[in-house]
N, C-alpha and C positions, 0 to 999 in steps of 0.2 A: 573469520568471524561470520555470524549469521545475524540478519537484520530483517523485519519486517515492515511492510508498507500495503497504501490502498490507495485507491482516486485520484490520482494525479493528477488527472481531465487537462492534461496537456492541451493544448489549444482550445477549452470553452470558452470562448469570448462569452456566453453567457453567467458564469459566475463570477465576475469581475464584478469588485465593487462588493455591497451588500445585498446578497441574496437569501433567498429560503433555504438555500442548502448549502452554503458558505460562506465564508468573509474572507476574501482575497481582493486587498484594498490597491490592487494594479492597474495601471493606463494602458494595459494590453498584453496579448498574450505571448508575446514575443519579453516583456519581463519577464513575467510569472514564470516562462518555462526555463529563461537562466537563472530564476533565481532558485527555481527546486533541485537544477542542475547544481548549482554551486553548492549548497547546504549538502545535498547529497554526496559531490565529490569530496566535501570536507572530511566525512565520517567515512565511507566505504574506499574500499581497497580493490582493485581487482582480483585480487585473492580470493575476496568475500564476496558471499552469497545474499542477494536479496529474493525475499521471496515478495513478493505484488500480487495483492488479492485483488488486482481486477478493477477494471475505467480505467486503463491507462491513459489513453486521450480521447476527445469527443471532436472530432474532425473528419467531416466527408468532403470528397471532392468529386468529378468527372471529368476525367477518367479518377480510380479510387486509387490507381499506382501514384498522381500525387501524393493525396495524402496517407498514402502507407509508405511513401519514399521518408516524409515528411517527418513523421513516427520513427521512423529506423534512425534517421540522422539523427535525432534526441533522445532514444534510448541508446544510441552507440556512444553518443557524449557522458553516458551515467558507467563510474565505474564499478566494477564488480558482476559477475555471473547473476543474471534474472533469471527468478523461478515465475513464472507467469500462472496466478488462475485466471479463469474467464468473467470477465464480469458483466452484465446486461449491457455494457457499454463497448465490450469488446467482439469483433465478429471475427468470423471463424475465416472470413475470408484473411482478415491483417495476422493473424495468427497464422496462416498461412505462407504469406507474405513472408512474416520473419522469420520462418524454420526455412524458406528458399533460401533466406538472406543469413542463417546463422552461420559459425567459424567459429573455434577454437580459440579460446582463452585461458593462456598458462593450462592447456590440454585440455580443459574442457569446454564444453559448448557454452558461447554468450548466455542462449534462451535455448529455457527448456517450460514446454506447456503441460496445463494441467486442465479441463473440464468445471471439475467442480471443486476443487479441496486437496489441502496437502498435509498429514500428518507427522507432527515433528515433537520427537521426546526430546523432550531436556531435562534434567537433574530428574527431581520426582514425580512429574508433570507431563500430562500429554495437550500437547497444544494440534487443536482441529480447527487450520486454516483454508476459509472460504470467503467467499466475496458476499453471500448476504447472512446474515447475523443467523444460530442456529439456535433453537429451544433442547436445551442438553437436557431439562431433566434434574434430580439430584445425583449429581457426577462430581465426587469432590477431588477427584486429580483431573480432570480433563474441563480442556478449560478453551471458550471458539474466540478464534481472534478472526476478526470480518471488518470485511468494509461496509460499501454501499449508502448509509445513513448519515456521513457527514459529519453536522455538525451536533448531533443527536446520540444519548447514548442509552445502551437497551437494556431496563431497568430490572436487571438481573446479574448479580455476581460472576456467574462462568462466561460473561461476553463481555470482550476488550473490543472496541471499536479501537481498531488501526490506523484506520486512513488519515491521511496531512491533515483533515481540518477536524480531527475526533477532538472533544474537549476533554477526553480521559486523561490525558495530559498533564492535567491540573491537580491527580496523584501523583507526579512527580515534585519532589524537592527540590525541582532547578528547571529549567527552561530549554525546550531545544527549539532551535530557529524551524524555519518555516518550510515543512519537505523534507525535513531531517526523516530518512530509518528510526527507527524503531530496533534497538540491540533488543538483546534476552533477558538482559537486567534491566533495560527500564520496563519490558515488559511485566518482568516477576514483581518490582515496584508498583505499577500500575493494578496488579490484582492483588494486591495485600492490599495497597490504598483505598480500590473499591470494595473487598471484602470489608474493612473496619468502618465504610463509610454507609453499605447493605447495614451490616448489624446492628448500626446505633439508630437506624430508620425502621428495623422489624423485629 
């Protein structure tokens, strides 16, 4: 199966608690990051393919092979194949870092990088995924799923905010805990929900 995700911000001790750009109501970052390990091993398989639009984690150190060691041990605890985009919070140096570090899972590679965007059809639908939110246009099968914005969502029908703290969510029927993937069906729920919720507004 295929699963989407964004922002993880693995170790920001900064958005702990109530912030401008999240609500992640943890005593530190050493929960917050088992707890989006946990919800994520619940639903992914190593079989399956996540793909991460980017802020995996917001942690510098000196030397920076800390915390790119850091990073590796909590992406190697997530299971399933990561498709990685780059997100203004990711550097090219850690990106780096983990293609030295990648290995072969059920034959194919852990992490695999991507720049800017990764395009992925499904059923009728082309979904253009990137890390910051994209102005499509009138494109009525193509449809940007992005992170970057949080807790904020870009008031436009063809953009799914992705990322763990997106409140797009809130077109789903049912509830997924906190760091949960994103499958292809809540995401095809998520854009009919906000399509009916556009229309009744314009």
């Amino acid at each position: 199966m295929r699963f989407i995700t964004a922002d993880t911000h693995f170790f920001h001790e900064n958005l702990l608690g109530i912030t401008d750009f999240a609500i992640r109501p943890f005593d530190n970052v050493t929960q917050m990051n088992q707890t989006i390990i946990d919800h994520w091993n619940e639903r992914v398989e190593n079989k399956d393919t996540v793909y991460h639009l980017g802020d995996i984690a917001l942690y510098f150190t000196r030397p920076a092979s800390k915390s790119q060691e850091a990073v590796l041990k909590v992406l190697n605890q997530l299971n399933g194949h990561l498709v990685l985009v780059k997100g203004n919070h990711d550097s090219r140096a850690l990106f780096k870092f983990l293609d030295q570090n990648n290995y072969l899972l059920d034959g194919k590679p852990k992490f695999e990088f991507h720049d800017v965007g990764v395009l992925l059809k499904y059923d009728h639908r082309q979904y253009y995924m990137t890390h910051y939110p994209m102005m499509l246009g009138i494109a009525p099968q193509i449809i940007n799923l992005h992170g970057h914005i949080h807790h904020y969502a870009v008031a436009a029908k063809e953009n799914i905010n992705v990322g763990i703290d997106t409140p797009e969510t809130g077109y789903l029927d049912y509830e997924l805990p906190f760091g949960t993937p994103l499958s292809l069906s809540d995401i095809e729920q998520m854009v009919a929900g906000k399509k009916i919720d556009y229309d009744k507004r314009h």
